[in-house]
N, C-alpha and C positions, 0 to 999 in steps of 0.2 A: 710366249705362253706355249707351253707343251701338252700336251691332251691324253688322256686315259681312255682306253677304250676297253673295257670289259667284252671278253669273248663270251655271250651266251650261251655258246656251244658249249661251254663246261658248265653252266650250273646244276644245278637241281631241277627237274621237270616236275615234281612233283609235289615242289613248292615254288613255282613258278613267281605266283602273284609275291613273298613274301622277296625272292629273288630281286625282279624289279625294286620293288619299294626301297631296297636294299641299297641299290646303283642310284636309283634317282636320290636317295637323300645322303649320298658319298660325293668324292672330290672328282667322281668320273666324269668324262666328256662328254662321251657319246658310247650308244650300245652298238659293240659291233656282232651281228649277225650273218653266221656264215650258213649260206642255204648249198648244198650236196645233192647229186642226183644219182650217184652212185656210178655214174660212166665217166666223166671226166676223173674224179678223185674217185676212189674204193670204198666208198662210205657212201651212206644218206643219211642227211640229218631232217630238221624238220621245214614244213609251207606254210601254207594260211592261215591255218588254224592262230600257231603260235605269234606268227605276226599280229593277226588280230589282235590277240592279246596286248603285246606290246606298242602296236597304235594305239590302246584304247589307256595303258596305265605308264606307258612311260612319259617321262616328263623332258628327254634330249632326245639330240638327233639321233634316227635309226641309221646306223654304217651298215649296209647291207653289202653283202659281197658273198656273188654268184660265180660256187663253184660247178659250173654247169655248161653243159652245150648249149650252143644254140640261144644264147641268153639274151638275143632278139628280139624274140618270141615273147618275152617276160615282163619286160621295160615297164609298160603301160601297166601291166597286174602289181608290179612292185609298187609304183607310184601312187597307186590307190591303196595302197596295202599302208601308206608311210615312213615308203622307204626316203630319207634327202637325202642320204648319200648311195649312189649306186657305184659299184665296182666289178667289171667285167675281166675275166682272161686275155691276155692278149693272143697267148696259146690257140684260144680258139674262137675267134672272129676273124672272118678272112674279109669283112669290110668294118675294120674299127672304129673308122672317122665319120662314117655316118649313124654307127651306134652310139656314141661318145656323144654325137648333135642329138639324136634322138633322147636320150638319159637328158640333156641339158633344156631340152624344147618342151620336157613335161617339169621341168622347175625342180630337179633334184641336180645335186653338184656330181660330177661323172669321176670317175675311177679308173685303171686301168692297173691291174695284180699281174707279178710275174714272179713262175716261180724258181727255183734256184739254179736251175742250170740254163733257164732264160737270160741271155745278154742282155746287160741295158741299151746295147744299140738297136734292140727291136724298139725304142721307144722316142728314137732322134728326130721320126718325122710327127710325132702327134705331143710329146709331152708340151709343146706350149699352149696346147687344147685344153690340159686337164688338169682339174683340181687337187688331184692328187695321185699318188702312184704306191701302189699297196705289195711292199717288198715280203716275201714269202721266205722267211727264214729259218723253215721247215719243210719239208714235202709235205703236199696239201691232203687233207683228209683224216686226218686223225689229231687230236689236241695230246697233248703231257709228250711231244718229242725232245729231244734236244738241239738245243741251236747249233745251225750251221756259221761253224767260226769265217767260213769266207761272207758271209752278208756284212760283216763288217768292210770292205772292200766295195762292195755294191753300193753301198749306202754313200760312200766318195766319191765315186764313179758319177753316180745318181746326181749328186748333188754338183759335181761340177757340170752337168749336163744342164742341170736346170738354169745356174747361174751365169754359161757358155751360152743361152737362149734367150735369158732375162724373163723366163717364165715365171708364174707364180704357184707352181703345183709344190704341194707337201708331199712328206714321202712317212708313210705309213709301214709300219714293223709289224708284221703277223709271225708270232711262234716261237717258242722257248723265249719269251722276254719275263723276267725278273729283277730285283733287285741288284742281282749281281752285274748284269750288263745293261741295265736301265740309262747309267751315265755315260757310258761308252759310246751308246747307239744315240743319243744326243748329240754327243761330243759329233760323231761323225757325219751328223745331218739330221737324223730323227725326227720328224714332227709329232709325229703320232706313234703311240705304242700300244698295240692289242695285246692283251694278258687275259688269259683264258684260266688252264688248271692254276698258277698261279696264286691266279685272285683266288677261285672258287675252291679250292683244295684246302686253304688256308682254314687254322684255328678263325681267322677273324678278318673276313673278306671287305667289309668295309675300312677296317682300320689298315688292310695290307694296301688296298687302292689308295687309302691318302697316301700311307708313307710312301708310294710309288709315286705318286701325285707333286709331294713337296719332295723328293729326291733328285724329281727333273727341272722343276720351276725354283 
């Protein structure tokens, strides 16, 4: 089974509640949410507020993934917030392996994102730690890029690492994923695919999620 993860980050704010409803009664996975502080990436997106929100009305796991310094500091505020999936930079934790326990000691499954000019060998000593690993097939901070044709290469890489360790972490697709490269990035190890503009740009954002949905499965 292959998983959909609608990027939040591209919906509509201002029909927020109509959004969710949207995703929970589609073929999606899980809501991924990317939170921005505007120092690590060049952008800030949205906190608590909206989380609220989506603790109180969504009905899947929250994919949360902290584009942020310091994201430490956060752990315990996400987990009350209902985050169950955390996802941290590898970029910028300079003690990974005790944040990774920490994500895992408050009952949420842990993450570790890398983004495109990150080698998968920053990942040899901790991937058989984590439940998944959130490949960045875009430079982070801004949604409607185009993909980075070398993440296909990563995603092999990745996966022979995983299976070189007898790990069980998934490996998660963030940025320019559609239609057009949905099987590809399967084919080369995919578990998870976030789709942000995508989904939310489309004529018809629930029907573009299934056909995404039944394209991979």
């Amino acid at each position: 089974m292959k998983f959909i993860a609608p990027s939040m980050l591209a919906c509509d704010f201002g029909k927020l509640d109509v959004e969710i409803d949207m995703v929970n009664k589609s073929k999606a996975n899980w809501f991924h949410i990317d939170v921005m502080d505007g120092v690590f990436v060049p952008n800030i997106s949205f906190g608590s507020p909206i989380m609220k929100v989506l603790k109180n009305s969504a009905e899947k796991p929250l994919d949360v993934h902290l584009m942020i310094v310091e994201p430490e500091k956060y752990i315990k505020k996400f987990a009350d917030m209902g985050a169950n999936i955390l996802t941290v930079h590898v970029e910028v934790c300079k003690h990974l392996h005790s944040i990774v326990q920490k994500i895992k000691n408050l009952n949420m499954k842990a993450g570790v994102a890398i983004n495109p000019h990150t080698p998968i060998s920053s990942l040899t000593s901790i991937i058989s730690e984590l439940d998944l690993v959130c490949l960045m097939s875009v430079n982070p901070g801004f949604g409607g890029q185009t993909f980075i044709e070398n993440s296909y290469k990563k995603i092999k890489d990745l996966k022979k690492l995983i299976i070189e360790t007898n790990s069980k972490t998934l490996i998660e697709i963030d940025g320019g994923v559609s239609s057009k490269n949905a099987k590809k990035l399967v084919k080369c190890g995919a578990d998870i695919l976030v789709a942000g503009s995508f989904v939310f740009k489309s004529k018809n954002p629930s029907e573009t999620i299934n056909n995404l949905s039944s394209l991979v499965n």
